[in-house]
C-alpha positions in Angstrom: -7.2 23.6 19.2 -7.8 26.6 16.7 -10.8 26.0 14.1 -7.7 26.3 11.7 -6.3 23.4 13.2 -9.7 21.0 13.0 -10.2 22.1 9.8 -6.7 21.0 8.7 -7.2 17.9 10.4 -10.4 17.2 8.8 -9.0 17.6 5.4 -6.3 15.5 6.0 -8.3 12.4 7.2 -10.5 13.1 4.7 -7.6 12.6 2.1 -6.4 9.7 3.7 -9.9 7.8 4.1 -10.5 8.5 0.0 -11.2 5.7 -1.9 -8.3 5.2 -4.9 -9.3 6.7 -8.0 -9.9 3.7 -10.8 -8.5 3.5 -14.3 -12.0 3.5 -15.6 -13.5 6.7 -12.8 -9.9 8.4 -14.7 -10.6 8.1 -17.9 -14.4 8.8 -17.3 -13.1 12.2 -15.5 -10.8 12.8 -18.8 -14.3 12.1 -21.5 -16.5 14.3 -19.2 -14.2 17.0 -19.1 -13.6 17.1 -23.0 -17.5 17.0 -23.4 -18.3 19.3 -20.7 -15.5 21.7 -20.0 -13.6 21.9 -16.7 -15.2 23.7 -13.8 -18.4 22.3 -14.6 -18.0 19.9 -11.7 -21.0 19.5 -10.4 -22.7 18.7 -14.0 -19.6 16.8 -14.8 -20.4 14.1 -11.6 -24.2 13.6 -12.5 -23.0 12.4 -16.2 -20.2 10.1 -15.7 -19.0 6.9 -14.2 -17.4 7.5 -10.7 -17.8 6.0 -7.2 -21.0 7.6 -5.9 -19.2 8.9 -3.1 -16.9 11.0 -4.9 -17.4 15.0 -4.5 -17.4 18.2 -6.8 -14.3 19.2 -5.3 -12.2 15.4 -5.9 -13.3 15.7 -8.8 -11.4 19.1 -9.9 -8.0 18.2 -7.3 -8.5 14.8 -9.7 -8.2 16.9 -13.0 -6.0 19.4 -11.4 -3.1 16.1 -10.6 -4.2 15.0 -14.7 -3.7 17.3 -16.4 -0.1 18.2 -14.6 1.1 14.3 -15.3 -0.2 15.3 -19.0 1.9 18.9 -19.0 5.2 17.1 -17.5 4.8 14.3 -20.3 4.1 17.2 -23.3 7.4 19.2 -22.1 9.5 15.8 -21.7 8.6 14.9 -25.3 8.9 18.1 -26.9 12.7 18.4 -25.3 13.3 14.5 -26.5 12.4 15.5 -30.3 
C-alpha cells in the first residue's frame, strides 16, 4: 500500500474515532475565536473549554464547518428580506 494510501487511511479513522463536538466545546470554539482571532489555534486550545483530547487542527476544520453553517444562514436571510 502507497504511504498516500496509509496516510488517507489514518485520517479517515481518525475522523471516524472523534469524539462529537458539544454544544458547550461549540460555543467555547465561537468565544475564543472572537477574543483571539482565528489561526491562533494553538493559543486558542490552552484558553478554552474543550475535551482535552481535541487538536490544533479539529479545532480550525471545527471553525472552518462554523463559520460555513453561519455564511449559508446570512445569505438565506438576506434573500428572505
Amino acid at each position: 500500500m502507497s504511504k498516500e494510501r496509509e496516510s488517507e487511511k489514518r485520517d479517515e479513522s481518525e475522523e471516524k474515532n472523534q469524539l462529537p463536538w458539544t454544544n458547550l466545546e461549540i460555543s467555547s470554539l465561537i468565544r475564543g475565536v472572537f477574543r483571539f482571532g482565528e489561526n491562533e489555534w494553538p493559543e486558542l486550545l490552552e484558553d478554552i473549554d474543550v475535551n482535552p483530547s481535541r487538536t490544533p487542527n479539529q479545532l480550525a476544520i471545527k471553525w472552518r464547518q462554523i463559520k460555513a453553517i453561519m455564511m449559508n444562514d446570512l445569505k438565506r436571510i438576506r434573500s428572505e428580506s
